[in-house]
C-alpha positions in Angstrom: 13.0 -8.1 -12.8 11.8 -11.6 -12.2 7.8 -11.6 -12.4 5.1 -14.2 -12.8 2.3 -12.5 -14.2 2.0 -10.4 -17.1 -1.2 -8.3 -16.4 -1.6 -5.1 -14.5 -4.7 -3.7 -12.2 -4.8 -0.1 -12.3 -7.2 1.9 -10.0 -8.7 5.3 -10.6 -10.6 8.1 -9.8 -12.9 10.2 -12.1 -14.5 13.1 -11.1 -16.8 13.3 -14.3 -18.3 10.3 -13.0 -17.4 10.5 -9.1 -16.6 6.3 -9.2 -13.5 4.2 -9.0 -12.3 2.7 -12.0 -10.3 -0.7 -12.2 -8.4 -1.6 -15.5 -6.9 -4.8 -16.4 -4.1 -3.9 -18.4 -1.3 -6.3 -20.6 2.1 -5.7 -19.6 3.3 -5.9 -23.1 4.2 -3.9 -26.1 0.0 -3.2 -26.4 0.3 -1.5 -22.9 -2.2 -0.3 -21.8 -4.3 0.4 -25.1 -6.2 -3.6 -24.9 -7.5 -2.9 -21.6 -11.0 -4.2 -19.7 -12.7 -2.4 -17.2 -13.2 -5.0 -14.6 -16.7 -4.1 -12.9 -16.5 -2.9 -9.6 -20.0 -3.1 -7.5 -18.4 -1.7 -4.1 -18.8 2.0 -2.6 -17.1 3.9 -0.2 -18.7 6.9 1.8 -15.3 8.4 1.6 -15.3 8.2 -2.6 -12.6 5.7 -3.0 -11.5 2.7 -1.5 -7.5 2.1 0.2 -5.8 -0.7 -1.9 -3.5 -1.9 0.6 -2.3 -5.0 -1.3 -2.7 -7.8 -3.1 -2.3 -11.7 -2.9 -2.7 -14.7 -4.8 -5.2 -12.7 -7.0 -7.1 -11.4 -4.3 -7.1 -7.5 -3.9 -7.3 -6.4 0.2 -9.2 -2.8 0.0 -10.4 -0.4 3.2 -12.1 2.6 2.8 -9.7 4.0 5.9 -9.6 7.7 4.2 -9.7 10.7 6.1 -13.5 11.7 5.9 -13.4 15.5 6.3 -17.0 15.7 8.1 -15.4 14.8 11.2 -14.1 17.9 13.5 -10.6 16.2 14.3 -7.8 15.8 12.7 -7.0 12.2 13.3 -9.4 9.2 12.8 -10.4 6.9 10.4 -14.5 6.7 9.5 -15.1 4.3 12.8 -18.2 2.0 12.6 -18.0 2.6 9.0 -14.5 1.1 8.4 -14.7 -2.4 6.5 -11.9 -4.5 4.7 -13.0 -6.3 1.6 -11.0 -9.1 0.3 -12.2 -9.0 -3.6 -11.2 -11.9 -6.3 -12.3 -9.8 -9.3 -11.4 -13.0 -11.6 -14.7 -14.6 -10.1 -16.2 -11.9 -9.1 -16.5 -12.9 -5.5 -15.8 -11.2 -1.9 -15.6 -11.1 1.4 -15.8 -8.1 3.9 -14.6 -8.0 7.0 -15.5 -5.4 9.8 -13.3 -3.9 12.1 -13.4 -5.3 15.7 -14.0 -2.2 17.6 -13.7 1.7 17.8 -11.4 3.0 20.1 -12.9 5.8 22.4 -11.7 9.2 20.9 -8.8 10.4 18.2 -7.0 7.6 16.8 -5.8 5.9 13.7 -4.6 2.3 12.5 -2.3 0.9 10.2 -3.2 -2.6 8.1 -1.2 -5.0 7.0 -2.2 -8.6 5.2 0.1 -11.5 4.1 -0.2 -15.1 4.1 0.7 -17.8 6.6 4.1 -19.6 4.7 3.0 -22.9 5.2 -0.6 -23.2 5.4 -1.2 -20.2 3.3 -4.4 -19.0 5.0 -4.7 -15.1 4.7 -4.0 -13.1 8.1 -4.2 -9.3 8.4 -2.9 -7.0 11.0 -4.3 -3.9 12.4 -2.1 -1.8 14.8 -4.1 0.9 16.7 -3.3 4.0 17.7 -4.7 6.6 20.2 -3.4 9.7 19.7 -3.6 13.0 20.7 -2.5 16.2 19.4 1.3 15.9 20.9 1.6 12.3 21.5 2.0 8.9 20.3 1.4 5.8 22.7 2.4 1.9 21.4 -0.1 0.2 19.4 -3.1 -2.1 19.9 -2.0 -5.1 17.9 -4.8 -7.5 16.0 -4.6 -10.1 13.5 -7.4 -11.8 12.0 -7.2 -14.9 10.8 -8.8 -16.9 7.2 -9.4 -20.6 9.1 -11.4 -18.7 12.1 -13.1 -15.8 10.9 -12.1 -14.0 14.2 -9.9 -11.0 15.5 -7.2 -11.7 18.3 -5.2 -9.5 20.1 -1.8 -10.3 19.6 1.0 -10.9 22.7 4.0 -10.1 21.3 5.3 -6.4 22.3 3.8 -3.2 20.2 6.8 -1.5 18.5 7.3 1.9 19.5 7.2 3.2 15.9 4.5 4.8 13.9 3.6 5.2 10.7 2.7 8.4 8.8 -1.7 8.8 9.0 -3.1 8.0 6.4 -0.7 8.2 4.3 1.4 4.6 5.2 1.7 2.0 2.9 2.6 -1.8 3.0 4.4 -4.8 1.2 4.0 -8.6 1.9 7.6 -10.4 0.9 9.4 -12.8 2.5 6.8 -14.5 5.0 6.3 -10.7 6.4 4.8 -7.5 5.9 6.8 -4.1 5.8 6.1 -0.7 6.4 8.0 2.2 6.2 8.0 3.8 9.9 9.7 6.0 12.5 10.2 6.5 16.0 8.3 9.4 17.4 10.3 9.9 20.8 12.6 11.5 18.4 12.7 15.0 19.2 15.5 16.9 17.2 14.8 15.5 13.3 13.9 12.5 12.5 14.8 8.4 12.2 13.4 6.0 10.1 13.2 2.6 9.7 11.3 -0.5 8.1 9.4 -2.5 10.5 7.8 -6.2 9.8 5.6 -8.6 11.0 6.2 -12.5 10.1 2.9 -13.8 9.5 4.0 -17.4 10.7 5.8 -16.6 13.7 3.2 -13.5 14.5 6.3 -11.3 15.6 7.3 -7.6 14.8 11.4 -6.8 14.1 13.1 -4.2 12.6 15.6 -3.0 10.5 17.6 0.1 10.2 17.6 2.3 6.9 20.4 3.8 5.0 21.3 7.4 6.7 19.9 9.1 3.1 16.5 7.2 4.0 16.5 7.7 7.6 16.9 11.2 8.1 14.4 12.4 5.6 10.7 13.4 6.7 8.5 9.9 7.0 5.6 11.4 5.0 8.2 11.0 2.0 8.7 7.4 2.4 7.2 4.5 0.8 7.7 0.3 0.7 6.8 -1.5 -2.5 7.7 -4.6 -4.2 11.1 -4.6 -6.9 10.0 -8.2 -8.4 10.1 -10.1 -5.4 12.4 -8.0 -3.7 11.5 -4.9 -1.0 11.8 -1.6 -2.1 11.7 1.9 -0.3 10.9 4.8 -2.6 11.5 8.5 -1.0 9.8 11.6 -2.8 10.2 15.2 -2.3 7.6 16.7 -0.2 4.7 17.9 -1.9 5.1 19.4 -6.0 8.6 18.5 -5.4 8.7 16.3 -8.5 11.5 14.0 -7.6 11.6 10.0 -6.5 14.4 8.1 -5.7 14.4 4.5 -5.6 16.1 1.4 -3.5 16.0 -1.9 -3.5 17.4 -4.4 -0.8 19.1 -7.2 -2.9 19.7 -9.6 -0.1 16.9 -9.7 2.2 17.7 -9.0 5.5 20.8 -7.1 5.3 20.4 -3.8 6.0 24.1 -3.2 3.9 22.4 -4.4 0.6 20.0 -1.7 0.4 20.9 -0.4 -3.5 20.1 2.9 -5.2 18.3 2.1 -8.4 17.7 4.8 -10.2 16.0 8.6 -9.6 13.8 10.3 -10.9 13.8 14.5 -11.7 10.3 15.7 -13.3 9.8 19.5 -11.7 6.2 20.3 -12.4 5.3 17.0 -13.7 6.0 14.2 -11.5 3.5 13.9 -8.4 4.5 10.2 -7.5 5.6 6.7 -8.6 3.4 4.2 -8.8 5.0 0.7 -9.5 6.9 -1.3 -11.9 6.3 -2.4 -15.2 7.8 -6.0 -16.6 9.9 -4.1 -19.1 11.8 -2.3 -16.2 9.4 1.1 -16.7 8.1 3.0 -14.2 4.4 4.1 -13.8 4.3 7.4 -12.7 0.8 9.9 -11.9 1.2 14.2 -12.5 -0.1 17.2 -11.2 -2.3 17.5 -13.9 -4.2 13.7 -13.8 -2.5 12.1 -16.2 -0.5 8.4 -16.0 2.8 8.4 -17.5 5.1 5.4 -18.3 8.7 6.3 -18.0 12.0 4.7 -18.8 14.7 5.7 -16.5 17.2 4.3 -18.9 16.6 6.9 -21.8 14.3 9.2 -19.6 11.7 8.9 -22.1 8.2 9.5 -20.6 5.2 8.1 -22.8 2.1 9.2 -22.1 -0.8 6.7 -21.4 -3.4 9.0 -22.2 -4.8 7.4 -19.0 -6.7 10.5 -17.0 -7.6 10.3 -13.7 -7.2 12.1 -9.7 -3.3 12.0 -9.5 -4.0 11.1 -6.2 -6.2 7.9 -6.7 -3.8 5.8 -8.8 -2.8 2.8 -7.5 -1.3 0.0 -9.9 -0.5 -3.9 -8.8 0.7 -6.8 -10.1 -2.6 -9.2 -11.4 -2.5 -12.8 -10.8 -6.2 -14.7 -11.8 -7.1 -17.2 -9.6 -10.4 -19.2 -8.6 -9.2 -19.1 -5.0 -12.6 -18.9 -2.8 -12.8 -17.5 0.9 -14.7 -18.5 3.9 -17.7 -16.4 3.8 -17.8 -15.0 0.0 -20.7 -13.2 -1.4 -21.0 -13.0 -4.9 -20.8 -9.5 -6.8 
């Protein structure tokens, strides 16, 4: 797996403490005993903070979670939603709020990337009003590094979703990805990955492998393989398997390859990412952080504790990039 970094960021959750943690870890043989605790001086009414990527050292967090004081089911925390673009290696950041709160139930999905030429950071929001019963196409807005601003964005809404609150993202390739599905479907279910080019500020779409796109969405995820897209799909909840594929030539929706899966019953509550050595990184039902090999199925145990729920682990590149607006933390 071809990789140009050999650190880790690992996020977690204590409840001893009731504060996120963020490790630096060595992907080598002394993972993840040398670690530093990175300090973190951000916090989010909703106890943890979204990581929803990561780019040229700068870490893209939103603290999107459901907060359970409202009475409805869909919604993110409104006026209190803010992105933060954080470059731990300086200890600098930049937030950016949200453009505007829709009138009523709704929900939005994020995506960032990077322009491919002039290498400004963009992110996406797609909104959605919702109801109960229904789905209508998305509000599309990208903001933009060299302005500052939001825009709305011309090009036509897809008329896919992604699973609240529980969607995830990867930048390769010029675009971003997300796993997503079409909700006129009535009888079952079709999935698919959807992408927006950052350069050409378009949406397209690509069909899944039939094993991928008839399972539930909630069960699918998009990460990075290297520097190649990969779609894991996990049971449904306690169900203590993964399964993992990688397209090998992007684009081509026949190159999608099975990599390996993964059977834990009672153990295994999800995969987290790649290690260099080809490991897995995997959280349980009982808080702990497991490294497994799925060549010899040998699971070592990090002695890593934290809410199964609140790992997140990413690929860690230093950098003194700076950004428009930074305040120093």
């Amino acid at each position: 797996m071809k990789r140009n970094s050999d650190k880790l960021i690992l996020r977690l959750y204590t409840d001893n403490d009731k504060k996120e943690h963020y490790l630096l870890c060595p992907d080598d043989e002394n993972f993840p005993d040398d670690y530093l605790e990175l300090p973190f001086p951000f916090k989010s009414p909703n106890g943890y903070f979204r990581i929803f990527g990561s780019y040229n050292g700068l870490l893209f967090l939103c603290d999107d979670y459901y907060d359970y004081s409202h009475d409805h089911f869909y919604g993110s925390i409104g006026d209190a939603s803010q992105i933060v673009l954080w470059n731990p290696s300086i200890r600098k950041s930049v937030t950016i709020h949200m453009p505007y709160k829709p009138p009523g139930c709704y929900m939005f999905v994020l995506g960032f990337g990077a322009h491919p030429t002039t290498h400004e950071y963009k992110v996406v929001r797609l909104v959605y009003l919702t109801t109960y019963s229904s789905y209508f196409a998305p509000k599309v807005e990208l903001f933009t590094q060299g302005t500052g601003l939001w825009r709305c964005i011309d090009s036509a809404a897809p008329p896919y979703c992604m699973v609240e609150f529980m969607w995830s993202q990867a930048f390769v390739n010029e675009a971003v990805h997300w796993a997503a599905f079409d909700p006129r479907v009535v009888d079952g279910f079709h999935n698919l990955r959807l992408s927006f080019n950052m350069g050409t500020e378009a949406f397209s779409e690509m069909m899944l492998l039939p094993t991928l796109a008839d399972q539930h969405p909630s069960c699918l995820s998009v990460k990075l393989f290297g520097e190649s897209l990969a779609v894991f799909w996990s049971g449904l909840i306690s169900a203590g398997f993964c399964c993992i594929w990688v397209m090998k030539e992007y684009g081509d929706a026949e190159y999608w390859t099975k990599l390996f899966s993964i059977n834990l019953p009672d153990v295994l509550d999800k995969a987290l990412g790649f290690r260099k050595n080809g490991e897995v990184l995997l959280s349980t039902n009982m808080n702990w952080l497991l490294s497994y090999h799925p060549g010899t199925q040998k699971m070592t145990n990090t002695r890593i504790i934290g809410k199964s729920y609140s790992f997140n682990v990413d690929v860690f590149m230093a950098t003194l990039v700076l950004v428009k607006g930074e305040n120093a933390v």
